[in-house]
PARO-477170 format. One record per atom (N, C-alpha, C): residue number from 1; residue in three letters; atom name; x, y, z. Coordinates in Angstrom, 1 decimal, decimal comma, always signed. Layout:
N
SESE;i;aa;at;px;py;pz
SESE;NUM;ALA;CA;X;Y;Z
...
This chain:
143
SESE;i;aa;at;px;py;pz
SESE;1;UNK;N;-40,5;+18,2;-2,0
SESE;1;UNK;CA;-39,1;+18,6;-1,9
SESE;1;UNK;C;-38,2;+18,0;-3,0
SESE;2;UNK;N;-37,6;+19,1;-3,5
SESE;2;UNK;CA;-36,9;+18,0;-4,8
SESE;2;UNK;C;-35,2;+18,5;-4,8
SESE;3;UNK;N;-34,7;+17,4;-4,8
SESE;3;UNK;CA;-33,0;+17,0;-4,0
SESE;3;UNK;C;-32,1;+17,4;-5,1
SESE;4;UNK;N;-31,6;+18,2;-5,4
SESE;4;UNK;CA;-30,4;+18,2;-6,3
SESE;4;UNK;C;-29,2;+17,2;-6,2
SESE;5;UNK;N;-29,4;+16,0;-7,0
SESE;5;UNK;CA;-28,6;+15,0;-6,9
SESE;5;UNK;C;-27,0;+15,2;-6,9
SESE;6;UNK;N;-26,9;+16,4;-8,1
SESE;6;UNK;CA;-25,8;+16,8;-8,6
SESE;6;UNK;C;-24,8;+17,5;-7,3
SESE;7;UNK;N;-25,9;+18,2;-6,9
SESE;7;UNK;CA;-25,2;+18,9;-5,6
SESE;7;UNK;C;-24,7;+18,0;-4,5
SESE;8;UNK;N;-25,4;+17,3;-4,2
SESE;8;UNK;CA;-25,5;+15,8;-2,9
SESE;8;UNK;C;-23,8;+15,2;-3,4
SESE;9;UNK;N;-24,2;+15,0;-4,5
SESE;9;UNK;CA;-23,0;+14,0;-5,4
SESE;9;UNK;C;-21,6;+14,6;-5,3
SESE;10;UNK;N;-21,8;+16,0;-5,3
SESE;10;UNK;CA;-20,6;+16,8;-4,8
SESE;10;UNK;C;-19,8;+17,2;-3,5
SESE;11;UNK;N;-21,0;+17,3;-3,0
SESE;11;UNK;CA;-20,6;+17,3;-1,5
SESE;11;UNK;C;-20,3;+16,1;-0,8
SESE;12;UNK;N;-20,6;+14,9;-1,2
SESE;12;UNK;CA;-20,1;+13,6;-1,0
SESE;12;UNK;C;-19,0;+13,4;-0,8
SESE;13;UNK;N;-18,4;+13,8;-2,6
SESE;13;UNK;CA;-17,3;+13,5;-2,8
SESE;13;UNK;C;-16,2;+14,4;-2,2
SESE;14;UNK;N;-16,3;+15,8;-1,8
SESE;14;UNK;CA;-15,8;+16,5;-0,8
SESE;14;UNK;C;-15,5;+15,7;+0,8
SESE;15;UNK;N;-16,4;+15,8;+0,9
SESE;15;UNK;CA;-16,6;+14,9;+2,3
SESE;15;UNK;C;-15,6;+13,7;+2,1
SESE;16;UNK;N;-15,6;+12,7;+1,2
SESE;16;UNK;CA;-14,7;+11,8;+1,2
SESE;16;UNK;C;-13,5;+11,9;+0,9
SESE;17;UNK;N;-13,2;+12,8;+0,3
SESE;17;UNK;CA;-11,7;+13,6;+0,1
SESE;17;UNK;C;-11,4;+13,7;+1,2
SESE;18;UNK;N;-11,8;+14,9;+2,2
SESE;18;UNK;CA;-11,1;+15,0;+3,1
SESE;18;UNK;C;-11,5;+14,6;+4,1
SESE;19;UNK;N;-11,9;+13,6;+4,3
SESE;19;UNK;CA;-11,7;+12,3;+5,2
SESE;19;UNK;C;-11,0;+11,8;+4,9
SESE;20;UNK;N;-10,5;+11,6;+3,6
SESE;20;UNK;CA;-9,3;+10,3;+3,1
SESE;20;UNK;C;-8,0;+11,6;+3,2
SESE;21;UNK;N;-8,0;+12,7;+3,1
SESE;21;UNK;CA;-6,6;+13,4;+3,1
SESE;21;UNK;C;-5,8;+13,2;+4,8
SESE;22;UNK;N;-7,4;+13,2;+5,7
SESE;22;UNK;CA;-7,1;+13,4;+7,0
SESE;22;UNK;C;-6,6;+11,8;+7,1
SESE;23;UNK;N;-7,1;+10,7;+6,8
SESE;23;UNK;CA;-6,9;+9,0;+6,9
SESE;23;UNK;C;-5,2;+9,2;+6,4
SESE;24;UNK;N;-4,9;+9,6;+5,4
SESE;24;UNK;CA;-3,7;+9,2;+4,4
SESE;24;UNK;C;-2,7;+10,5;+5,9
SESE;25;UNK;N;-3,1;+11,5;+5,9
SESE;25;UNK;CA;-1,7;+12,3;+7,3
SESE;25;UNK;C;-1,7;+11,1;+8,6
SESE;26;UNK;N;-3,0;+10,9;+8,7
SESE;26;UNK;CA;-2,3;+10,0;+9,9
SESE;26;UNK;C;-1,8;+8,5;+9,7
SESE;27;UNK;N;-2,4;+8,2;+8,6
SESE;27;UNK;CA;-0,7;+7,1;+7,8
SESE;27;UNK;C;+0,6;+7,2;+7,9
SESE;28;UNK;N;+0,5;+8,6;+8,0
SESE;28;UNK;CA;+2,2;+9,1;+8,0
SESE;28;UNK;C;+2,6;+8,6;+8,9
SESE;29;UNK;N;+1,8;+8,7;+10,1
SESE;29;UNK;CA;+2,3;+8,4;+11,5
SESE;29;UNK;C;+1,6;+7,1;+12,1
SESE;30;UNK;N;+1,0;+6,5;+11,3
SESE;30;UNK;CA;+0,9;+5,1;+11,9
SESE;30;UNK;C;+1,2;+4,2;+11,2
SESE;31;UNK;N;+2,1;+3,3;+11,5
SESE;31;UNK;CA;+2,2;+2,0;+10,5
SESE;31;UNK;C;+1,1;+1,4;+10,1
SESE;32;UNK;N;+0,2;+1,2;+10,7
SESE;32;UNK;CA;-0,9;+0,3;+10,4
SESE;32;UNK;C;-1,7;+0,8;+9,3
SESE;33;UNK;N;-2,1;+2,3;+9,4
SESE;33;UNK;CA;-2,8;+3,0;+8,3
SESE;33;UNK;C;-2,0;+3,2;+6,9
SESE;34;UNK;N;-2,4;+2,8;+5,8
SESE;34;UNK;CA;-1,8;+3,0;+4,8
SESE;34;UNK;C;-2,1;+4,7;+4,5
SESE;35;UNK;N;-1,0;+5,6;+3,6
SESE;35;UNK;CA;-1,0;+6,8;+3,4
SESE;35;UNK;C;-1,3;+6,5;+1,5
SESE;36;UNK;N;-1,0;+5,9;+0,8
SESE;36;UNK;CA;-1,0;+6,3;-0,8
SESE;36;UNK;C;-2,2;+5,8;-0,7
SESE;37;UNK;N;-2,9;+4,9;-0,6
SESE;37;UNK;CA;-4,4;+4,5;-0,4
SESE;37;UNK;C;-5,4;+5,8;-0,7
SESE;38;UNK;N;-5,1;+6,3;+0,8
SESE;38;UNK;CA;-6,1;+7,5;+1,1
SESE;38;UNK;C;-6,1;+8,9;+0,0
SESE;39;UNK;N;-4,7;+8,9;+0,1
SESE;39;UNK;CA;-3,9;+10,1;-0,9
SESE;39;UNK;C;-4,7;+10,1;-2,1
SESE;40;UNK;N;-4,5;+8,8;-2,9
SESE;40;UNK;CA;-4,9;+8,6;-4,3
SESE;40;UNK;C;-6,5;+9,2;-4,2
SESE;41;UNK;N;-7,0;+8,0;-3,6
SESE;41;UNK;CA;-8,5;+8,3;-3,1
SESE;41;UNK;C;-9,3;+9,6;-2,9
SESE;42;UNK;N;-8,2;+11,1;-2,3
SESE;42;UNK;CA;-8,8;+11,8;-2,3
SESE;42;UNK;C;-8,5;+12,9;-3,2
SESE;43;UNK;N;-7,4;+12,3;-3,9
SESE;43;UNK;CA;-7,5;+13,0;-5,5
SESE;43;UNK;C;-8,3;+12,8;-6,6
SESE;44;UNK;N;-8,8;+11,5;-6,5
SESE;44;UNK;CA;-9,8;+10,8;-7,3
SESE;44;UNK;C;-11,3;+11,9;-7,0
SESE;45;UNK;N;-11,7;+11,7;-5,4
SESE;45;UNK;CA;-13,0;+12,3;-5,1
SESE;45;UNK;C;-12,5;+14,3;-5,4
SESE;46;UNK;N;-11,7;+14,6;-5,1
SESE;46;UNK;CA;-11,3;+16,1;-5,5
SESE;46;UNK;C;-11,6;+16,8;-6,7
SESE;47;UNK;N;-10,5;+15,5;-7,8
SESE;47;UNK;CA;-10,8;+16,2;-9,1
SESE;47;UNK;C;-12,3;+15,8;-9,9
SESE;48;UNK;N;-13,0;+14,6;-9,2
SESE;48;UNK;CA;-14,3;+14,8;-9,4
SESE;48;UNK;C;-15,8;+15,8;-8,7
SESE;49;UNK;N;-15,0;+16,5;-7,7
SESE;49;UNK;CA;-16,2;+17,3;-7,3
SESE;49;UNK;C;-15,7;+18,7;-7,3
SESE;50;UNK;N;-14,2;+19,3;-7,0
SESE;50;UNK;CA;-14,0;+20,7;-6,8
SESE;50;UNK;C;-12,6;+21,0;-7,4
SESE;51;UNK;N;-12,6;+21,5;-8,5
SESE;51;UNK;CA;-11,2;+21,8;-9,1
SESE;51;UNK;C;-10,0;+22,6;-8,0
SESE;52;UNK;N;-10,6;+23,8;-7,2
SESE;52;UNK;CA;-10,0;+24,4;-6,3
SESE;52;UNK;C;-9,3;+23,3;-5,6
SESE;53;UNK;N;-10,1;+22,3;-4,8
SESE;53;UNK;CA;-9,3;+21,4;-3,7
SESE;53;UNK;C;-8,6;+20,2;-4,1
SESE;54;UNK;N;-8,7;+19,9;-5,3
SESE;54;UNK;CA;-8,1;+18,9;-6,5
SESE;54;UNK;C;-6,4;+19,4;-6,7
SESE;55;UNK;N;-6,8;+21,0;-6,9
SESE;55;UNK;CA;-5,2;+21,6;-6,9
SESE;55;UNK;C;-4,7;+22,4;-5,5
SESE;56;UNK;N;-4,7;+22,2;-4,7
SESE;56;UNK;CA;-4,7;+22,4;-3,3
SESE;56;UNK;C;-3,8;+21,0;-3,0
SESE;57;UNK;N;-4,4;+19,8;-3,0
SESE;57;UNK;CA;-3,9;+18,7;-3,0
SESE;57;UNK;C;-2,8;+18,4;-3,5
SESE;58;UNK;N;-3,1;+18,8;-5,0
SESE;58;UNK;CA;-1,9;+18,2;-6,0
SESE;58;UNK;C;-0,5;+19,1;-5,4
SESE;59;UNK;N;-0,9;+20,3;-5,7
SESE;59;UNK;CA;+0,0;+21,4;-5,2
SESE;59;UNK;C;+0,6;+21,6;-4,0
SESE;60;UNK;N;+0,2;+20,7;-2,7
SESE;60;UNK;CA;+0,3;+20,8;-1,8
SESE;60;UNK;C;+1,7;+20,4;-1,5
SESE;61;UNK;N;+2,7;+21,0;-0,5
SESE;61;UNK;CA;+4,0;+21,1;-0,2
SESE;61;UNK;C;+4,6;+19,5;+0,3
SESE;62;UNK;N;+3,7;+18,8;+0,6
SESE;62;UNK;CA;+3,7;+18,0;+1,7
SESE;62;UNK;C;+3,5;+16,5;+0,8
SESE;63;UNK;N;+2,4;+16,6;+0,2
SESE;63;UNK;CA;+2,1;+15,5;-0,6
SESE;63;UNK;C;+1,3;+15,6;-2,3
SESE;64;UNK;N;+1,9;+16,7;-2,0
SESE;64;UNK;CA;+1,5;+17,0;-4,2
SESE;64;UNK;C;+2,3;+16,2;-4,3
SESE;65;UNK;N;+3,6;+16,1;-4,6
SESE;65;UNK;CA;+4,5;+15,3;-5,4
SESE;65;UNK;C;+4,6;+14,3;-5,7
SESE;66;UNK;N;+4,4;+13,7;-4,1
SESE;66;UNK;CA;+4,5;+12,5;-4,0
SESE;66;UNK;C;+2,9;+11,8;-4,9
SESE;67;UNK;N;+1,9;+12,3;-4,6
SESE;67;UNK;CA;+0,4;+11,8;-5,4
SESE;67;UNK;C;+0,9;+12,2;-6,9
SESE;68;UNK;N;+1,4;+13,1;-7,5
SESE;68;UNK;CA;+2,2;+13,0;-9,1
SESE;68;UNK;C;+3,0;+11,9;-9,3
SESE;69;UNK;N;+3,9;+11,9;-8,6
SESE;69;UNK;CA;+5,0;+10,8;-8,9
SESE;69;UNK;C;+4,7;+9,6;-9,1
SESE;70;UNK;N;+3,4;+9,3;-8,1
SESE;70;UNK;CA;+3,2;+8,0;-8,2
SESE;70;UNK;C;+2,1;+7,6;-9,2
SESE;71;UNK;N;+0,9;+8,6;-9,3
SESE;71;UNK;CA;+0,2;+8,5;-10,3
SESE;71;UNK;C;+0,8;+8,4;-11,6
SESE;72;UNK;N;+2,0;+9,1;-11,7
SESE;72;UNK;CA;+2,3;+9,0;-12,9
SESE;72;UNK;C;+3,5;+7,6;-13,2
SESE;73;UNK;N;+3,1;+7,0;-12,2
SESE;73;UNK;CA;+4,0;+5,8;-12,2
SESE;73;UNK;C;+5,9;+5,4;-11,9
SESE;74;UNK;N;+6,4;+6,9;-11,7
SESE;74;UNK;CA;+7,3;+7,4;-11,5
SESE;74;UNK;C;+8,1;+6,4;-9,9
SESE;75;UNK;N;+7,6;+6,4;-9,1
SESE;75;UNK;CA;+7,4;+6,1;-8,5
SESE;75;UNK;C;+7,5;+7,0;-7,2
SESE;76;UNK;N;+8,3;+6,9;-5,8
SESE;76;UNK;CA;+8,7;+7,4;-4,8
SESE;76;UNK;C;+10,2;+7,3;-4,6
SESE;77;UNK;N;+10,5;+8,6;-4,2
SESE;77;UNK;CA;+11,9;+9,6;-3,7
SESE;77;UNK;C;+12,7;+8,4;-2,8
SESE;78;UNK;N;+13,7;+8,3;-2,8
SESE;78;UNK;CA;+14,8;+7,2;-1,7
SESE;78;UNK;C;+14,7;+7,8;-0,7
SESE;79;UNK;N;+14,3;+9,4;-0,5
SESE;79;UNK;CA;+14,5;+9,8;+1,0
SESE;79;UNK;C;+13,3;+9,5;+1,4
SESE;80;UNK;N;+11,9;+9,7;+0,8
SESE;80;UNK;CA;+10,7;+9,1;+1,0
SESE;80;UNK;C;+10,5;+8,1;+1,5
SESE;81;UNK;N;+11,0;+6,9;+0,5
SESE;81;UNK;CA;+11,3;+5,4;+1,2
SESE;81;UNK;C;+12,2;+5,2;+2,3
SESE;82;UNK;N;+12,7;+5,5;+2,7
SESE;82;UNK;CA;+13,2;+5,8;+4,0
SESE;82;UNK;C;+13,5;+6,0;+5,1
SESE;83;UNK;N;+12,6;+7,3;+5,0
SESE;83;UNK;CA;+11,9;+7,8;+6,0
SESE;83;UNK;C;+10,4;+6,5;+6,8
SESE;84;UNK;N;+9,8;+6,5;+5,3
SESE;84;UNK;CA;+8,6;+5,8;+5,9
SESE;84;UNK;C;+8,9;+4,1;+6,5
SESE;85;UNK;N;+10,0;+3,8;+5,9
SESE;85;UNK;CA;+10,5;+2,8;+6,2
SESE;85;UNK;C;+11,2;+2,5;+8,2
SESE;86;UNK;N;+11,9;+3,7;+8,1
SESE;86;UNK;CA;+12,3;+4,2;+9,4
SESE;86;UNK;C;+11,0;+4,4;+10,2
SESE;87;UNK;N;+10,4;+4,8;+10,1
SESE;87;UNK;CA;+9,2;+5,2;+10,8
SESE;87;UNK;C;+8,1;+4,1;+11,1
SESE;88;UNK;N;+8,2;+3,4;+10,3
SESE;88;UNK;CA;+7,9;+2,0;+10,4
SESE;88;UNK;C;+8,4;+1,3;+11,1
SESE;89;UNK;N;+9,6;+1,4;+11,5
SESE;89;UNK;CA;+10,1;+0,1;+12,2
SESE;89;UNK;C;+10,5;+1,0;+13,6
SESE;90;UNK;N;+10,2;+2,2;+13,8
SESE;90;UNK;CA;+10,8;+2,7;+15,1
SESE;90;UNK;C;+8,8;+2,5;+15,8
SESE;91;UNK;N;+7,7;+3,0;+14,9
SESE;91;UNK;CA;+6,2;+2,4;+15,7
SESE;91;UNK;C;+6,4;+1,2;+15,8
SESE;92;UNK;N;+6,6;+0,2;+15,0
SESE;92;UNK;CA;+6,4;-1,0;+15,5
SESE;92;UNK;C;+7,2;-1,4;+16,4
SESE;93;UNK;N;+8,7;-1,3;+16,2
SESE;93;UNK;CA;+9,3;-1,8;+17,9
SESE;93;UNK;C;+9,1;-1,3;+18,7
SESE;94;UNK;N;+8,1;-0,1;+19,0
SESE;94;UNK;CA;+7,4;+0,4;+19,9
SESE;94;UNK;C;+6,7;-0,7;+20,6
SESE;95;UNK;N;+5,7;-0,4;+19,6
SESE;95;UNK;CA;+4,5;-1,4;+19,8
SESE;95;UNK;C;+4,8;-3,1;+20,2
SESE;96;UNK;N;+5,9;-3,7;+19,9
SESE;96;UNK;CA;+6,0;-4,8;+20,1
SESE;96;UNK;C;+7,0;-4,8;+21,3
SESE;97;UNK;N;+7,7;-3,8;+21,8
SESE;97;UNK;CA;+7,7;-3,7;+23,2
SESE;97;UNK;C;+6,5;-3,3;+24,2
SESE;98;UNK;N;+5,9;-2,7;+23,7
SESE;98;UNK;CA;+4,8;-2,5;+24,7
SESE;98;UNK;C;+3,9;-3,4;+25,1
SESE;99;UNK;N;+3,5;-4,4;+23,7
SESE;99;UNK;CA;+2,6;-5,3;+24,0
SESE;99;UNK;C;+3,1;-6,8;+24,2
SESE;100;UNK;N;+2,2;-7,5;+25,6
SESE;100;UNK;CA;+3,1;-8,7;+25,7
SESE;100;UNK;C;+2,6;-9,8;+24,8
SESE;101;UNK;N;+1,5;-9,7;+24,3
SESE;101;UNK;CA;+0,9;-11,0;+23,4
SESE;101;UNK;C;+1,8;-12,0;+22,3
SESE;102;UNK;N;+2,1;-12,4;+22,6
SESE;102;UNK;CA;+3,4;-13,2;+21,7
SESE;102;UNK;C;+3,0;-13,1;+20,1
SESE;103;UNK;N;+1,3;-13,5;+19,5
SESE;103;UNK;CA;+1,3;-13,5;+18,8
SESE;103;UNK;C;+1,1;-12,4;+18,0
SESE;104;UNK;N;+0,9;-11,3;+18,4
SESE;104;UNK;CA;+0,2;-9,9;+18,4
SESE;104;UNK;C;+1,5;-8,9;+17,7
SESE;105;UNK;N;+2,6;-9,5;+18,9
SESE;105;UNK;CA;+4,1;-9,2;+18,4
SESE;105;UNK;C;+4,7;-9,7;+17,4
SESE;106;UNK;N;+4,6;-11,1;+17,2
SESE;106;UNK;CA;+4,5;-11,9;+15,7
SESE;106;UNK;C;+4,2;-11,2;+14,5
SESE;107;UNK;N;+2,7;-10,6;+14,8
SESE;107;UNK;CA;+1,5;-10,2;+13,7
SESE;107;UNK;C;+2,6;-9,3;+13,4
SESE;108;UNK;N;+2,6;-8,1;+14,2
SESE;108;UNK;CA;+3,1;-6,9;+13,8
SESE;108;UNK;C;+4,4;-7,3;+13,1
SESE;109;UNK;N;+5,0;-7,8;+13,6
SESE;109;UNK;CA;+6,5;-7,9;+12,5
SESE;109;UNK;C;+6,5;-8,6;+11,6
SESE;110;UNK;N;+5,4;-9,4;+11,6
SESE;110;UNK;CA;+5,0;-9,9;+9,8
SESE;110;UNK;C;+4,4;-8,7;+9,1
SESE;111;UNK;N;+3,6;-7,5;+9,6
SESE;111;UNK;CA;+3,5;-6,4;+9,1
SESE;111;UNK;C;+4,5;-5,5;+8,4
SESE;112;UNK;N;+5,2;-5,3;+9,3
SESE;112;UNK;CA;+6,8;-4,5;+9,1
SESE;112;UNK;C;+7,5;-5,0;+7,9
SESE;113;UNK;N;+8,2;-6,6;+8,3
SESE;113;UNK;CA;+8,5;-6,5;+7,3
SESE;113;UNK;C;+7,9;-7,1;+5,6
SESE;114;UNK;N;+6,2;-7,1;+5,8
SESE;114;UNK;CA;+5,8;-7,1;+4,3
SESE;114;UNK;C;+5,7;-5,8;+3,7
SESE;115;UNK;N;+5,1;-4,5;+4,4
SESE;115;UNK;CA;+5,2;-3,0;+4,2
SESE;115;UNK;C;+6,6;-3,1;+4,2
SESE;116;UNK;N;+7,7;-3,3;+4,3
SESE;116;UNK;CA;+9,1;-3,1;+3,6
SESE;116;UNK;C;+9,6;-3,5;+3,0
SESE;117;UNK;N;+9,3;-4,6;+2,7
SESE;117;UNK;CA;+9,6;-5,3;+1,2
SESE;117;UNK;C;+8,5;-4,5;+0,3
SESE;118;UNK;N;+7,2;-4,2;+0,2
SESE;118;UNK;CA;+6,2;-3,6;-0,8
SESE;118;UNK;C;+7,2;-1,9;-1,0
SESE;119;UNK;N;+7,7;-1,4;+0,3
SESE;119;UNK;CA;+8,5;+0,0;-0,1
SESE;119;UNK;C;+9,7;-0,4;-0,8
SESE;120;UNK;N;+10,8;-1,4;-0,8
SESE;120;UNK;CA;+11,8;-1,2;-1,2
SESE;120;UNK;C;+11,3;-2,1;-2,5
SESE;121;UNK;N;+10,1;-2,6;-3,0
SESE;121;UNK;CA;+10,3;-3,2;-4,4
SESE;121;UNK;C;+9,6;-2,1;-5,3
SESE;122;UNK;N;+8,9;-1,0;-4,9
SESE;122;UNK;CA;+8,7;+0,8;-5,5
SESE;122;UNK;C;+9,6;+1,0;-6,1
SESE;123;UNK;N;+9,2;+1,5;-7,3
SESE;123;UNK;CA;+10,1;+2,2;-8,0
SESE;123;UNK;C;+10,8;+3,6;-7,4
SESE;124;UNK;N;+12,0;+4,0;-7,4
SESE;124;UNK;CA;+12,7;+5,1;-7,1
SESE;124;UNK;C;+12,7;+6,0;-8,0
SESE;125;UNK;N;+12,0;+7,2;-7,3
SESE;125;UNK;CA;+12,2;+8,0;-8,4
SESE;125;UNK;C;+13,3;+9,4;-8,1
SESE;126;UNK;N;+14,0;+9,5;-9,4
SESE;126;UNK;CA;+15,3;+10,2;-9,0
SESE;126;UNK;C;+15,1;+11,2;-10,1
SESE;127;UNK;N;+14,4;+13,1;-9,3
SESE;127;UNK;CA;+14,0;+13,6;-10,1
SESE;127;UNK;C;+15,4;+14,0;-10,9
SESE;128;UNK;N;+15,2;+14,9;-12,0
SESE;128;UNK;CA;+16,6;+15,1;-12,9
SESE;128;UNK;C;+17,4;+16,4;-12,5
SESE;129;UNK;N;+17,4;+17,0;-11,3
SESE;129;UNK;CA;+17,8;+18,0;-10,5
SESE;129;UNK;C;+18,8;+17,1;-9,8
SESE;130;UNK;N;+18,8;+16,0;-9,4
SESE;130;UNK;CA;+19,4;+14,9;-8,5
SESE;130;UNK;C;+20,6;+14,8;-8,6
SESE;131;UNK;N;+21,5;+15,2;-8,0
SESE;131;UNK;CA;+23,3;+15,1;-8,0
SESE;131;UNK;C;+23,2;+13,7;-7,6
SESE;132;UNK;N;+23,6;+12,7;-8,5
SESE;132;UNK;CA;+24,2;+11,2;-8,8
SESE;132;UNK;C;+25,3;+11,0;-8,8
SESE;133;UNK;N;+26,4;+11,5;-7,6
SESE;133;UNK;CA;+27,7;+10,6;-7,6
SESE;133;UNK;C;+27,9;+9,3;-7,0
SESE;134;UNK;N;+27,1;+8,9;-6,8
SESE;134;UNK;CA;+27,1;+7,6;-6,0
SESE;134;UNK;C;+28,3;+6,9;-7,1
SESE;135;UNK;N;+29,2;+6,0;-6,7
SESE;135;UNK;CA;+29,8;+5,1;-7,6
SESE;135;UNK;C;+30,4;+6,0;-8,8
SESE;136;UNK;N;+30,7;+7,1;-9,0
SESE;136;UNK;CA;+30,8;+7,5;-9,9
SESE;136;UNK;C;+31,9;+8,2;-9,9
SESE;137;UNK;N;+32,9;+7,8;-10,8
SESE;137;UNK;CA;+34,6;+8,5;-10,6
SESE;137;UNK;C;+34,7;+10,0;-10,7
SESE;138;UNK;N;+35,8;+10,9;-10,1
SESE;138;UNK;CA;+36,0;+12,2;-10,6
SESE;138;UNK;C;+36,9;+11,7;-11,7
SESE;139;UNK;N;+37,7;+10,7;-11,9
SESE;139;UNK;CA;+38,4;+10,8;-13,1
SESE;139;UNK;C;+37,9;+10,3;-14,5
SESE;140;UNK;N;+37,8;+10,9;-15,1
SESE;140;UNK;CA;+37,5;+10,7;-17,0
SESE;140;UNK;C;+38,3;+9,4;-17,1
SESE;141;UNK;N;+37,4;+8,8;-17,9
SESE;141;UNK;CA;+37,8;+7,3;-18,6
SESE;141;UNK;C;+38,2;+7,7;-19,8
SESE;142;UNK;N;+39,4;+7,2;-20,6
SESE;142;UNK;CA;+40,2;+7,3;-21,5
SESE;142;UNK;C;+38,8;+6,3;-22,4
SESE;143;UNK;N;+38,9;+7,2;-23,9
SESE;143;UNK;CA;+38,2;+6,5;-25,1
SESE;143;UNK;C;+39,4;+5,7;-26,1
């Protein structure tokens, strides 16, 4: 019986793609699970085994952008950081109401807030479509 390695090696890397796409969605929604981890990860195994699902990924409504922006060093959106920030701290004071373990409750909010310091020291990225009046006068400064 003789194994096409090349094939095996492909389907691997499928398989681990979207096990890491499905790991990185439910990141979204768990604090604990990291989402850019998984993300990167199964762009990495994508564009090495199937061009179709490499741009399926990239392209995707949900988290193309975000896996561009950040590959490309750009970093992540303020409403992005925000959100996951908020979402972070509404599961964990979940969770540290629910559970009585004192130190367990401890752990988790030494979690929380190292995941929000690692979000808010990301770079923001402020695509060039971005209406920027923050701080910023309607009236013209005299030259």
């Amino acid at each position: 019986m003789k194994i096409n390695f090349r094939k095996a090696q492909r389907t691997l890397l499928i398989i681990s793609g979207t096990v890491s796409v499905g790991l990185g969605i439910l990141g979204m929604f768990l604090p604990l699970l990291p989402t850019t981890p998984f993300l990167l990860l199964a762009a990495y195994c994508y564009a090495r085994s199937s061009p179709r699902f490499y741009n399926w990924l990239i392209n995707n409504r949900w988290c193309g952008e975000y896996i561009k922006n950040y590959r490309e060093g750009k970093g992540i959106t303020r409403k992005h950081k925000m959100l996951a920030i908020i979402l972070l701290w509404l599961t964990i004071s979940y969770s540290i109401w629910v559970i009585s373990v004192w130190w367990v409750r401890l752990l988790l909010l030494g979690i929380a807030v190292s995941v929000s310091i690692h979000f808010l020291r990301l770079r923001t990225y402020r695509p060039e479509g971005e209406n920027v009046k923050f701080f910023k006068s309607s009236i013209p400064l005299r030259k």
